[in-house]
N, CA and C atoms as an extended XYZ file, in Angstrom:
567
Properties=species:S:1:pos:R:3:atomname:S:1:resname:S:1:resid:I:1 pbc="F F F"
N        53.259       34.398       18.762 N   UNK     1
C        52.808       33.542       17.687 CA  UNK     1
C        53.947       33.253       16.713 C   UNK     1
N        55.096       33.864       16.713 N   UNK     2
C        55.864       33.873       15.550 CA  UNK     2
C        56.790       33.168       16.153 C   UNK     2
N        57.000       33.065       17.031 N   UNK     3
C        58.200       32.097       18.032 CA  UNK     3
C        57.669       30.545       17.562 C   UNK     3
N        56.126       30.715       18.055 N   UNK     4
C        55.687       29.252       17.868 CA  UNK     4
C        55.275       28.455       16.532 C   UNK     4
N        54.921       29.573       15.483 N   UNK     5
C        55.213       29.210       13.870 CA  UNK     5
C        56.829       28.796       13.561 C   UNK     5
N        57.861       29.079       13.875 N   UNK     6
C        58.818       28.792       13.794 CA  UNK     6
C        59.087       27.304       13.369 C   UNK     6
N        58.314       26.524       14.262 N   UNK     7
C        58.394       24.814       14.013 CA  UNK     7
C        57.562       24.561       13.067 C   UNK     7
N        56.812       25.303       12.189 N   UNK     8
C        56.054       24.941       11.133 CA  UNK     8
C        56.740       25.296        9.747 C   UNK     8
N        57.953       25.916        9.950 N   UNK     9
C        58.255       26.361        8.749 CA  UNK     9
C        58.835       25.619        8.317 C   UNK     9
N        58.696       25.434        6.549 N   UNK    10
C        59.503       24.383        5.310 CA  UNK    10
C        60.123       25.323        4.602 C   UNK    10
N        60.312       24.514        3.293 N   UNK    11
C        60.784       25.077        1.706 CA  UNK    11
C        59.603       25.266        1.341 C   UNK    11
N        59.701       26.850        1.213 N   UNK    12
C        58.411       27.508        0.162 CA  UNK    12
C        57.710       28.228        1.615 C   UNK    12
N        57.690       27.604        2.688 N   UNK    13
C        56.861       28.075        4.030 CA  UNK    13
C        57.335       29.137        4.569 C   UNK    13
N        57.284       30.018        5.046 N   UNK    14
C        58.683       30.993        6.200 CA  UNK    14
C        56.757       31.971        7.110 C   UNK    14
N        57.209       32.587        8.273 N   UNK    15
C        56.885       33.555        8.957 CA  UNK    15
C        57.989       34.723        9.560 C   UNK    15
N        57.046       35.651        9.083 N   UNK    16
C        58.141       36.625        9.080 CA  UNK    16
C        57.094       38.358        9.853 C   UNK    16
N        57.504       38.601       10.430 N   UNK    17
C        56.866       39.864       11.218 CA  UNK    17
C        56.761       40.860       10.202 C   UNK    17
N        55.671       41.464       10.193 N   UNK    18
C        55.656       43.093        9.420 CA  UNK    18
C        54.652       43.809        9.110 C   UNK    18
N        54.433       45.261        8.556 N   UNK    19
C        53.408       46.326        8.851 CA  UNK    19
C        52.360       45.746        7.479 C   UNK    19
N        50.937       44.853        7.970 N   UNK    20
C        49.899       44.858        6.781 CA  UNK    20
C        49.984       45.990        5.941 C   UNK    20
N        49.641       47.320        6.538 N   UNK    21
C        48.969       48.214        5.814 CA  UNK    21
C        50.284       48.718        5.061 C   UNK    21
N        51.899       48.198        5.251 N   UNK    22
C        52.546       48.219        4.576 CA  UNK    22
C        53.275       47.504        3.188 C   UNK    22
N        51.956       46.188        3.088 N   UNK    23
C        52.317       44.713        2.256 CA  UNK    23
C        52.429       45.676        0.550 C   UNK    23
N        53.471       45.448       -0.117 N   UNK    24
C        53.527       45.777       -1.226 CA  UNK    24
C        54.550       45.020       -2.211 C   UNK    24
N        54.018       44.180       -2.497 N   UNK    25
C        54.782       42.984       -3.550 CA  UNK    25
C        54.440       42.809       -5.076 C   UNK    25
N        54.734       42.025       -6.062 N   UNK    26
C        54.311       41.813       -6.966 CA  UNK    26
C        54.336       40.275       -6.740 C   UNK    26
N        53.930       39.453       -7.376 N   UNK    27
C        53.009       37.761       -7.581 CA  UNK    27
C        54.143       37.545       -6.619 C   UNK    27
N        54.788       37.932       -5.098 N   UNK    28
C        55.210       37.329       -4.007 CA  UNK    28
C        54.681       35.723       -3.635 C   UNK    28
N        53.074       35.944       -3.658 N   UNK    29
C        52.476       34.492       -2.548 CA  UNK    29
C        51.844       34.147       -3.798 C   UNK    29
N        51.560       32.738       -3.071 N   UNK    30
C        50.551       31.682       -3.224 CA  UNK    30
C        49.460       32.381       -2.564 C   UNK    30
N        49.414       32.058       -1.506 N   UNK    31
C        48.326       32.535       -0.464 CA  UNK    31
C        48.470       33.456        0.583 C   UNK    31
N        47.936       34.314        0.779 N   UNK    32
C        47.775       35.793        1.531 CA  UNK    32
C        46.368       35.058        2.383 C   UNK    32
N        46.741       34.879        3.736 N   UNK    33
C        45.832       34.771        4.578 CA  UNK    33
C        46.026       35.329        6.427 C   UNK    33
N        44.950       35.927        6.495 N   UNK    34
C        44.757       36.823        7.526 CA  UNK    34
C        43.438       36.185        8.242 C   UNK    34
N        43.996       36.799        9.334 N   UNK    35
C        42.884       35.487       10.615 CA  UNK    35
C        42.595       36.886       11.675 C   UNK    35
N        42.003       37.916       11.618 N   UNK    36
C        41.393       39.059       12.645 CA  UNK    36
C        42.564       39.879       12.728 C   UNK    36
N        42.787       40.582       11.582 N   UNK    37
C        43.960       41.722       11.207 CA  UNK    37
C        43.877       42.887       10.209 C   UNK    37
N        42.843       42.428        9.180 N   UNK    38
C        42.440       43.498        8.557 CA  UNK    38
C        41.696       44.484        8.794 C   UNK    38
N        40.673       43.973       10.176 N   UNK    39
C        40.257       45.594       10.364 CA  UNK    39
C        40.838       46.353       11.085 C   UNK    39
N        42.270       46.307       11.409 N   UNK    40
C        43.375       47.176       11.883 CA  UNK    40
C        43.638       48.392       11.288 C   UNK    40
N        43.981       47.984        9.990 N   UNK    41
C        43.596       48.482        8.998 CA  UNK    41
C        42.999       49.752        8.018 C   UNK    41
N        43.769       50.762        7.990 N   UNK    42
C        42.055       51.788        7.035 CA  UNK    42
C        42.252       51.362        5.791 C   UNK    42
N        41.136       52.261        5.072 N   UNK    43
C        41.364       52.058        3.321 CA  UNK    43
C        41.367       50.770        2.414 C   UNK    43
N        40.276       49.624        3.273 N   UNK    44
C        40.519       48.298        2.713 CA  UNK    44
C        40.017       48.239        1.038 C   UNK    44
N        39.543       49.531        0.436 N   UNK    45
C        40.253       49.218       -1.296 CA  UNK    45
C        41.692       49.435       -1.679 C   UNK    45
N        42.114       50.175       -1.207 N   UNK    46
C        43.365       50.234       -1.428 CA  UNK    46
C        44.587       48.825       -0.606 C   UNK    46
N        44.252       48.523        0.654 N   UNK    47
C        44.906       47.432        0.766 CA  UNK    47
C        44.782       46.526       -0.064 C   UNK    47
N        43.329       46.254       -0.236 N   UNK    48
C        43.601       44.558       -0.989 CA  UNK    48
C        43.291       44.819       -2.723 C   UNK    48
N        43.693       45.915       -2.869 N   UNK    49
C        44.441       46.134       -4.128 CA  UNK    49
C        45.610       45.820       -3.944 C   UNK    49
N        46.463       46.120       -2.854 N   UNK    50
C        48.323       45.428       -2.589 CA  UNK    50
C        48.266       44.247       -2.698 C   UNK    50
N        46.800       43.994       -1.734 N   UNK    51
C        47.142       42.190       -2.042 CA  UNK    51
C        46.778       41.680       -2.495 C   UNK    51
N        46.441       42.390       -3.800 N   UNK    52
C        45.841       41.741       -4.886 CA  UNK    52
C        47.108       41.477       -5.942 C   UNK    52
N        47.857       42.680       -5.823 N   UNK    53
C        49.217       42.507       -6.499 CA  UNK    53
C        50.264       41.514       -5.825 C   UNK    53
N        50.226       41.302       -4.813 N   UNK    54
C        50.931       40.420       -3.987 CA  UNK    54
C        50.673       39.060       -4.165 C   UNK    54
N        49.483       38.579       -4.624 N   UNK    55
C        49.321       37.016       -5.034 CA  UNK    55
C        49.744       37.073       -6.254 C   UNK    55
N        50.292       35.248       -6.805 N   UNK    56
C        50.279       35.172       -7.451 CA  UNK    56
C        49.687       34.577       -8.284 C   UNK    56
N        49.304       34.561       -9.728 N   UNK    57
C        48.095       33.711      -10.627 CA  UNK    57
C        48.117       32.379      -10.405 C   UNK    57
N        46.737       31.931       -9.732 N   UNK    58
C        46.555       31.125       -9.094 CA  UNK    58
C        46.497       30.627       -7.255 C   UNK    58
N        46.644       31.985       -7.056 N   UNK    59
C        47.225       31.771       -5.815 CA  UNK    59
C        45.690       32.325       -5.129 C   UNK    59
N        45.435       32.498       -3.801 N   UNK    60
C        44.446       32.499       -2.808 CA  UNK    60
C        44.666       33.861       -2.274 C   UNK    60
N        43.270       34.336       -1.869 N   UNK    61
C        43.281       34.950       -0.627 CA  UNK    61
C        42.057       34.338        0.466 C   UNK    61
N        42.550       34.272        1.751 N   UNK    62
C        41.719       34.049        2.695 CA  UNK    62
C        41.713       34.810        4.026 C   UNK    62
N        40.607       35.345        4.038 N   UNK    63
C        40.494       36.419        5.189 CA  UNK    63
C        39.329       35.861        6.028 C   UNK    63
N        39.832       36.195        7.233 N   UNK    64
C        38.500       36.700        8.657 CA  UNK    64
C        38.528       37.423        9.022 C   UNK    64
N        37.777       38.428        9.547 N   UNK    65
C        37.522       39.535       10.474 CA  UNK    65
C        36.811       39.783       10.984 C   UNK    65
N        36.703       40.561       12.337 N   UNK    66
C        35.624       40.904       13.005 CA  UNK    66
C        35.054       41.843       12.076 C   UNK    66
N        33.393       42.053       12.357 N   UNK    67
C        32.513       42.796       11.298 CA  UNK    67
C        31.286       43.304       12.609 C   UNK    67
N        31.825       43.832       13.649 N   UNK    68
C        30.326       43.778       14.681 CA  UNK    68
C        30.542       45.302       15.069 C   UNK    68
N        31.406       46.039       14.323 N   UNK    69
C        30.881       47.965       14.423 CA  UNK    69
C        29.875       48.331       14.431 C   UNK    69
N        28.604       47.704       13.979 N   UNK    70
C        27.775       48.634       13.977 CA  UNK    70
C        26.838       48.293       15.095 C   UNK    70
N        27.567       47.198       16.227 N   UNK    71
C        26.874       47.164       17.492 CA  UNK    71
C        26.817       48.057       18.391 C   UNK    71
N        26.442       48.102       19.635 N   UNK    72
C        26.298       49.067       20.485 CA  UNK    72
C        28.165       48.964       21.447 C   UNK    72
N        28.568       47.700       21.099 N   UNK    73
C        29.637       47.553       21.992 CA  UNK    73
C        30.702       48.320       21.119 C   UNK    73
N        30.475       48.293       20.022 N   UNK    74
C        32.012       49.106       19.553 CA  UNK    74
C        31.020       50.860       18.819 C   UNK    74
N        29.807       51.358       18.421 N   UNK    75
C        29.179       52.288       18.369 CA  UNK    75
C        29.534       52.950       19.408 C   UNK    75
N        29.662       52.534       20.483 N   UNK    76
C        29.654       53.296       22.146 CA  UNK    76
C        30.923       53.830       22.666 C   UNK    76
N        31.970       52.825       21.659 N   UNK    77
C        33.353       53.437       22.194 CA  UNK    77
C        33.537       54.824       21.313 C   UNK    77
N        33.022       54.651       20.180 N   UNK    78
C        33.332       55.972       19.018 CA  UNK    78
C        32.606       57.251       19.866 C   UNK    78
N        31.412       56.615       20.437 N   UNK    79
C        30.861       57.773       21.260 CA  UNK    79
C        31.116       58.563       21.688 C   UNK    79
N        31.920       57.695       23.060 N   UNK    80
C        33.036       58.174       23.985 CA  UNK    80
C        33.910       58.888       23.894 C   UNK    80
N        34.536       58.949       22.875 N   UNK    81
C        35.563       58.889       22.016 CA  UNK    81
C        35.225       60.586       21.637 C   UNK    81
N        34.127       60.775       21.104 N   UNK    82
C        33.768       62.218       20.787 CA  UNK    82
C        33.174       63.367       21.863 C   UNK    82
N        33.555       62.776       23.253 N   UNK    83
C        33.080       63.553       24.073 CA  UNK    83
C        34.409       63.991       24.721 C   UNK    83
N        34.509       65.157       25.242 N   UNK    84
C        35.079       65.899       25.846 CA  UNK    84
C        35.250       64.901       27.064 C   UNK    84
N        36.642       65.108       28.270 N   UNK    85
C        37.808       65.278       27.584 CA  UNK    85
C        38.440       64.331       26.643 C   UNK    85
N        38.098       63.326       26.064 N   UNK    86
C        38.742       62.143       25.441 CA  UNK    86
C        38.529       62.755       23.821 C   UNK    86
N        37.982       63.278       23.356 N   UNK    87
C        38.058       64.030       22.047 CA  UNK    87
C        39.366       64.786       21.826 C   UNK    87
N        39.298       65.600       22.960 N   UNK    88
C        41.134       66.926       22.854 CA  UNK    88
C        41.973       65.605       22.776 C   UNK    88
N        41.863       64.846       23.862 N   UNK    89
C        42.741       63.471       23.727 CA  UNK    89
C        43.377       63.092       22.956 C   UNK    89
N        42.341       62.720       22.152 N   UNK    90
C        42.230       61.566       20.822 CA  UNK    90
C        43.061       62.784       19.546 C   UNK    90
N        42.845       63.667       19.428 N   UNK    91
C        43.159       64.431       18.738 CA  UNK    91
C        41.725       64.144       17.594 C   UNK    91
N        40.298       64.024       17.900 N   UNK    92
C        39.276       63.906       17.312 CA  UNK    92
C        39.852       62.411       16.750 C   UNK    92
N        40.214       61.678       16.698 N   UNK    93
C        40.568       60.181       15.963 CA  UNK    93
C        39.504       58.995       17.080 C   UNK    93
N        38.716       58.797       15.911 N   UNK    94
C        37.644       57.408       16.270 CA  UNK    94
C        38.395       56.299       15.074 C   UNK    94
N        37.552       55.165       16.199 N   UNK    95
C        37.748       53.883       15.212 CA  UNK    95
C        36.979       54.212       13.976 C   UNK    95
N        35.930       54.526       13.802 N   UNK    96
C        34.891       54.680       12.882 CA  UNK    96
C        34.818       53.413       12.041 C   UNK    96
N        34.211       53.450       11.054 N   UNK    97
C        33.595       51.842       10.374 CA  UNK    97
C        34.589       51.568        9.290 C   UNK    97
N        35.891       50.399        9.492 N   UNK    98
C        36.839       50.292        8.562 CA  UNK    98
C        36.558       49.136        7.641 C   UNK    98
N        35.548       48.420        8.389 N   UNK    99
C        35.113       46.722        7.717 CA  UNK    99
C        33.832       47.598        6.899 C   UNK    99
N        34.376       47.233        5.674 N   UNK   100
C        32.961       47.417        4.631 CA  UNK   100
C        31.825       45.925        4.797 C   UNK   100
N        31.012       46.420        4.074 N   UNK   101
C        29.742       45.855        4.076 CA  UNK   101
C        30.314       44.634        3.382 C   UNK   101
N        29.683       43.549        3.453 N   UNK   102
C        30.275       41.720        2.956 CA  UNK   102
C        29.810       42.545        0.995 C   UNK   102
N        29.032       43.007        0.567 N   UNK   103
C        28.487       42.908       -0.434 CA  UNK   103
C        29.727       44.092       -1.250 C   UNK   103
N        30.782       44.703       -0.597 N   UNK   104
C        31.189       45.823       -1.140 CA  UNK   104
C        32.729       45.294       -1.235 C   UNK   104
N        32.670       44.131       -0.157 N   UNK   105
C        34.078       43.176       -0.559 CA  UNK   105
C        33.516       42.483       -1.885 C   UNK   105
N        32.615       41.837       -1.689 N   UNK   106
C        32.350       41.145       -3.328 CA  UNK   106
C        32.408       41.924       -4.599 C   UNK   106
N        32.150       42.892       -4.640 N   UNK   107
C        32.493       43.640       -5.697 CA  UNK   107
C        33.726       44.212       -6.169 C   UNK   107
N        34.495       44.768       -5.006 N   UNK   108
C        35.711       44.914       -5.141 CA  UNK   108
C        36.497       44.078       -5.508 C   UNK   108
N        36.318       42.471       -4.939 N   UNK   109
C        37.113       41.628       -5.903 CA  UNK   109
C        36.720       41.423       -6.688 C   UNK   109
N        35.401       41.795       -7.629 N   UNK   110
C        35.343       41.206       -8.943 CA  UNK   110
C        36.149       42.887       -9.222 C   UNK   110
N        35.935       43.793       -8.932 N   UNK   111
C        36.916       44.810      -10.105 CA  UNK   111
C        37.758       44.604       -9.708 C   UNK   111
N        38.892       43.681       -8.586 N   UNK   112
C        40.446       43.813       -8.709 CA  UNK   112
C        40.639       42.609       -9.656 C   UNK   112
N        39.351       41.732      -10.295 N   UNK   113
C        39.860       40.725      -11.167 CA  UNK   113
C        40.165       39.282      -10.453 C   UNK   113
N        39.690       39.102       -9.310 N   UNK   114
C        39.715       37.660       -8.509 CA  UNK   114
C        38.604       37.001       -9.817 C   UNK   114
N        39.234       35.647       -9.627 N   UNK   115
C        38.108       34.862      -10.855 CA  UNK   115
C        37.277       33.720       -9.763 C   UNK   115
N        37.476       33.657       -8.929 N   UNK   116
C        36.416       33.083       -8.065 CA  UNK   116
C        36.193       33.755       -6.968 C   UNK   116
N        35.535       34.062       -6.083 N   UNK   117
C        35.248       34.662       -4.565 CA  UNK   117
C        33.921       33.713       -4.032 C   UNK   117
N        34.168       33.942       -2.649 N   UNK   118
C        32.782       33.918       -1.805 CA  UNK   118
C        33.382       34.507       -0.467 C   UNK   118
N        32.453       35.581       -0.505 N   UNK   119
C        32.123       36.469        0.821 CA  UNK   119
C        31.032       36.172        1.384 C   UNK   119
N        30.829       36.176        3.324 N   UNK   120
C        30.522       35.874        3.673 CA  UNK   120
C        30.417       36.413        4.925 C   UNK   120
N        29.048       36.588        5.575 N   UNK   121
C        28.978       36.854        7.007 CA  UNK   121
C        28.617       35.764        8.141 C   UNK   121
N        29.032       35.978        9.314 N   UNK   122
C        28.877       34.639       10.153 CA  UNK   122
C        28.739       35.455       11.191 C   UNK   122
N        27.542       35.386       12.121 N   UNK   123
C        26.829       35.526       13.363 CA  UNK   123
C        27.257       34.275       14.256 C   UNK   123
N        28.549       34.754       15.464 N   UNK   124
C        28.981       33.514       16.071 CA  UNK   124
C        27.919       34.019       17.444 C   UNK   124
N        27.387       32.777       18.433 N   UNK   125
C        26.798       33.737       19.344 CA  UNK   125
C        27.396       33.109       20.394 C   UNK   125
N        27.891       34.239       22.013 N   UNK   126
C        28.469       34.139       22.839 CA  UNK   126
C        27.557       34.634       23.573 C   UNK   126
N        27.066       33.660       24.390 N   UNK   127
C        26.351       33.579       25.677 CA  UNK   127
C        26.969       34.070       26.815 C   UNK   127
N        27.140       35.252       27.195 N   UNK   128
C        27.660       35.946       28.333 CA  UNK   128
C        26.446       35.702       29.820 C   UNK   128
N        27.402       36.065       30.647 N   UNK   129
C        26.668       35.749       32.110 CA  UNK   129
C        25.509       37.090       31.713 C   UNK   129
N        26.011       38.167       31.765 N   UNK   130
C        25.083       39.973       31.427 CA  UNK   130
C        25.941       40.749       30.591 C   UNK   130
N        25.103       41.568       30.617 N   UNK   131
C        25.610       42.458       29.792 CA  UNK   131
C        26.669       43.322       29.861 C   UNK   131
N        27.251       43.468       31.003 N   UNK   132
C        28.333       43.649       31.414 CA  UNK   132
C        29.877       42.786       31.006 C   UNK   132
N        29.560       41.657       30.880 N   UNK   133
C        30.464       40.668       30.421 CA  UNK   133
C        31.184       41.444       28.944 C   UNK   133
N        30.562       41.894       28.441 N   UNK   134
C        31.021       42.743       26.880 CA  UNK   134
C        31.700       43.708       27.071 C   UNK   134
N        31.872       44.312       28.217 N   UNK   135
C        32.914       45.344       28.381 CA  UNK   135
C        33.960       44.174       28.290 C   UNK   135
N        34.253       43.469       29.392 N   UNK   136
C        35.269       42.151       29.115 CA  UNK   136
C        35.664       41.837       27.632 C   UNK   136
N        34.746       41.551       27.493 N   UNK   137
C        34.785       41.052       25.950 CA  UNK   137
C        35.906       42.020       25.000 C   UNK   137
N        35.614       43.370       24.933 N   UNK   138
C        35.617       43.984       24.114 CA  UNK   138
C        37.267       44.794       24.792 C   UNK   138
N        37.239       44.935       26.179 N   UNK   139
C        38.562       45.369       26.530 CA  UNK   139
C        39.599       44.506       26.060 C   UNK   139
N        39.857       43.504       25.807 N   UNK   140
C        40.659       42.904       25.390 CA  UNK   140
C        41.228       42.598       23.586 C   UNK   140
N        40.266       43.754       22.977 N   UNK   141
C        40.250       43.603       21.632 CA  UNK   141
C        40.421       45.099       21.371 C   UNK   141
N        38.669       45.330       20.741 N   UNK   142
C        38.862       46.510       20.092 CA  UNK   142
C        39.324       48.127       21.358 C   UNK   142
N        39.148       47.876       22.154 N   UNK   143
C        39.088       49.196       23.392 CA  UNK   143
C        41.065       49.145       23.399 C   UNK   143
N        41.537       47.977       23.394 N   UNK   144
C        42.965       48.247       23.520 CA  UNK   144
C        43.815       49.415       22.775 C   UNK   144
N        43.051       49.994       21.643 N   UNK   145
C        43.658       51.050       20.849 CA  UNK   145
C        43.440       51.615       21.599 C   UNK   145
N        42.184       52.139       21.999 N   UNK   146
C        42.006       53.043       22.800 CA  UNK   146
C        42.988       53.472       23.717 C   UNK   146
N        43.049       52.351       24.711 N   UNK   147
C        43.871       52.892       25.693 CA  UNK   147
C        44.863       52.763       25.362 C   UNK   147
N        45.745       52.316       24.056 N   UNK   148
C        47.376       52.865       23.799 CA  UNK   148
C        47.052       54.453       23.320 C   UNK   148
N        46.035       54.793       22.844 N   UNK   149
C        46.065       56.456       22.477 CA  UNK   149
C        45.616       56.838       23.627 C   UNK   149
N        44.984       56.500       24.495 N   UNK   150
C        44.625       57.646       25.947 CA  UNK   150
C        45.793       57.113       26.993 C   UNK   150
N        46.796       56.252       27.271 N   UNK   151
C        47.273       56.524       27.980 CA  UNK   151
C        46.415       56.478       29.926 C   UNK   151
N        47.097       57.544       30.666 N   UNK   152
C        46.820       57.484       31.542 CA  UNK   152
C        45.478       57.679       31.819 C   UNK   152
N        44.619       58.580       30.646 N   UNK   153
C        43.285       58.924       30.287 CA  UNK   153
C        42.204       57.402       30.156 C   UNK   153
N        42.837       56.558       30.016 N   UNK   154
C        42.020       55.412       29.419 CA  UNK   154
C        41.291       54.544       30.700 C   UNK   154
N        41.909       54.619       32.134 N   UNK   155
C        40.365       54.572       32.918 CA  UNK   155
C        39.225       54.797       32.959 C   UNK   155
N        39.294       56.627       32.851 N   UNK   156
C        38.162       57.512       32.889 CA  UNK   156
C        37.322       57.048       31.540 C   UNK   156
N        38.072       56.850       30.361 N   UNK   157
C        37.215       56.724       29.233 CA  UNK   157
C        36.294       55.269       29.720 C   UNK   157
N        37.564       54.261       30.388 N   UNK   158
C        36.636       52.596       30.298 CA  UNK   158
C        34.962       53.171       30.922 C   UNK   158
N        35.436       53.800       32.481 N   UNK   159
C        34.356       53.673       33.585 CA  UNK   159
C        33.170       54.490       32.563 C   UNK   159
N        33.330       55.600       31.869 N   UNK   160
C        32.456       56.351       30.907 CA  UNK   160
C        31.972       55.107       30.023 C   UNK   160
N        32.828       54.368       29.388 N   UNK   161
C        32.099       53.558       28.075 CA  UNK   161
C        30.817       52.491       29.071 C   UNK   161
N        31.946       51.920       30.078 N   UNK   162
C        31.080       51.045       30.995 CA  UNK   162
C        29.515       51.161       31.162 C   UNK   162
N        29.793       52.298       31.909 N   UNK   163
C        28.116       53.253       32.299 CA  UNK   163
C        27.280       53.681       31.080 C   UNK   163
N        28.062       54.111       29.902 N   UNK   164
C        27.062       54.273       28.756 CA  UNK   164
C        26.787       53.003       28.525 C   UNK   164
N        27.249       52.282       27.760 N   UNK   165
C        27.209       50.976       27.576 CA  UNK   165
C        25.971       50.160       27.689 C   UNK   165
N        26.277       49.830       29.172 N   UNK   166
C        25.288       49.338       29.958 CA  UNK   166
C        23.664       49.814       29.863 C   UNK   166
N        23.726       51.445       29.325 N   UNK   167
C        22.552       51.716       29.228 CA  UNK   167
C        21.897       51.369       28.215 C   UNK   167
N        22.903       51.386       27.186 N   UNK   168
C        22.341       50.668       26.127 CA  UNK   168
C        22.182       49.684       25.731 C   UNK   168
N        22.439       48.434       26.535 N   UNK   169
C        22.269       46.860       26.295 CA  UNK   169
C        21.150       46.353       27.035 C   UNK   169
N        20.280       45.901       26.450 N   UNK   170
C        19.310       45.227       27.487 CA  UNK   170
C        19.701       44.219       28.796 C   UNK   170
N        19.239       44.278       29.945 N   UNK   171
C        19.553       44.004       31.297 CA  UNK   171
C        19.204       42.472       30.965 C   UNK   171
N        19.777       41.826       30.085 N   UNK   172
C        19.464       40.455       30.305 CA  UNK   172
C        20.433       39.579       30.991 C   UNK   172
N        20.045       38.284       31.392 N   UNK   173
C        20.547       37.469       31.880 CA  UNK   173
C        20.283       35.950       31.895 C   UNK   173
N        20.900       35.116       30.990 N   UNK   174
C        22.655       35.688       30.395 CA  UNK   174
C        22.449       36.519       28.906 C   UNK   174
N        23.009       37.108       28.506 N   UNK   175
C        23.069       38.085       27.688 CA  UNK   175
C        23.778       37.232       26.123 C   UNK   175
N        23.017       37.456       25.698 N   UNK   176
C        23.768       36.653       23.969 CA  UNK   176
C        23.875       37.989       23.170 C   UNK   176
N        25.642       37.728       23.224 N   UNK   177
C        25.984       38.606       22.322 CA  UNK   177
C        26.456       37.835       21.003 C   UNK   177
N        25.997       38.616       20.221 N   UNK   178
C        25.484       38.206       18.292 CA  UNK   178
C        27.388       38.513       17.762 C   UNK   178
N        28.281       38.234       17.724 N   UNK   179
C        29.594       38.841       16.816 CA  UNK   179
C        29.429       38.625       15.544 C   UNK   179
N        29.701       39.320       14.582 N   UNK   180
C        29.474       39.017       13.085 CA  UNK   180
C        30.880       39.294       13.165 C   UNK   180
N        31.464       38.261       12.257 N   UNK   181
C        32.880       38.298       11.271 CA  UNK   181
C        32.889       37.711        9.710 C   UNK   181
N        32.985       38.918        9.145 N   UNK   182
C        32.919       38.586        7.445 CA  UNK   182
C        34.337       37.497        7.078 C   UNK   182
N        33.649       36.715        6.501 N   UNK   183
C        34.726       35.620        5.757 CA  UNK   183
C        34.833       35.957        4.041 C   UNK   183
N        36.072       36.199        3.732 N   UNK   184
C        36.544       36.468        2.473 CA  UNK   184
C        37.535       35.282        2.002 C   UNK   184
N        36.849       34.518        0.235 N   UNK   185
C        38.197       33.995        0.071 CA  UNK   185
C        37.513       33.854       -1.391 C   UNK   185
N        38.895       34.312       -2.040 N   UNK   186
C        39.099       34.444       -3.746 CA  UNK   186
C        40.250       33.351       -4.410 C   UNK   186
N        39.985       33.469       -5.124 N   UNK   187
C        41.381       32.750       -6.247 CA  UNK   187
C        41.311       33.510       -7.696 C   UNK   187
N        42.836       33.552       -7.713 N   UNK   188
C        43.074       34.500       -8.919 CA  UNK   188
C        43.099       33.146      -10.245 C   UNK   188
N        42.844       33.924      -11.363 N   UNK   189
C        42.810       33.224      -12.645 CA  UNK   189
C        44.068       32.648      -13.085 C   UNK   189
């Protein structure tokens, strides 16, 4: 992505690679915007307290993120996750729930002092062939931590999440899976 931003950049514009949970500026930006990166993320009061210091007066924040933890497709990996052997594994480390509730971002920016906000949840729905299709889905996103921390271990965990999984999704066909991603966007005074 940063190869291909390259041709978008002006005066005042630039892309530049680096650690979110490391952003620490004073009135740096205009606009701080993130497109499915913050729930990478822990401790999102304390991040967007950075990037709250990181805009500058007048300047924006605009966020998306996935918000669908408390489904069965990402509930099931934490599962997994706490069972023997993938627990010794993990060194006990789950994703656990890093996206707060839409109503706990709104508040937080009114105490970091944003003078406008609207937070927001959005139910996109993806019509899968079954229910199986969501392992798909989901290997390509959130399960990828996974298997950079399990390593050679991260088969055994998929075929485990697979089979739980499955038990817990209704056998439909085609299967509509519900994704919620909270939309955040403020402007400072």
């Amino acid at each position: 992505m940063l190869a291909r931003s390259a041709a978008h950049a002006a005066p005042g514009l630039r892309f530049a690679q680096g650690d979110l949970g490391a952003v620490d500026a004073e009135a740096a930006y205009d606009l701080v915007f993130s497109n499915a990166a913050l729930h990478w993320v822990d401790d999102h009061p304390a991040l967007l307290a950075r990037l709250t210091r990181a805009v500058a007066p007048g300047g924006q924040l605009a966020v998306q993120m996935p918000a669908n933890f408390d489904h069965a497709s990402h509930r099931t990996a934490d599962d997994v996750a706490a069972e023997a052997p993938f627990c010794e594994a993990l060194g006990g480390w789950r994703w656990g729930d890093r996206v707060l509730d839409p109503r706990a971002y709104a508040e937080l920016l009114h105490r970091l002092g944003w003078a406008r906000q609207h937070v927001r949840l959005v139910v996109y729905p993806h019509v899968l062939e079954g229910p199986e299709a969501v392992v798909d889905w989901v290997r390509g996103s959130l399960l990828t931590t996974f298997e950079e921390r399990l390593g050679p271990r991260f088969p055994a965990f998929l075929e485990r999440y697979r089979a739980l999984l499955l038990e817990r999704l209704p056998a439909e066909r085609p299967y509509f899976y519900g994704f919620k991603r909270l939309l955040l966007w403020a402007r400072k005074a």
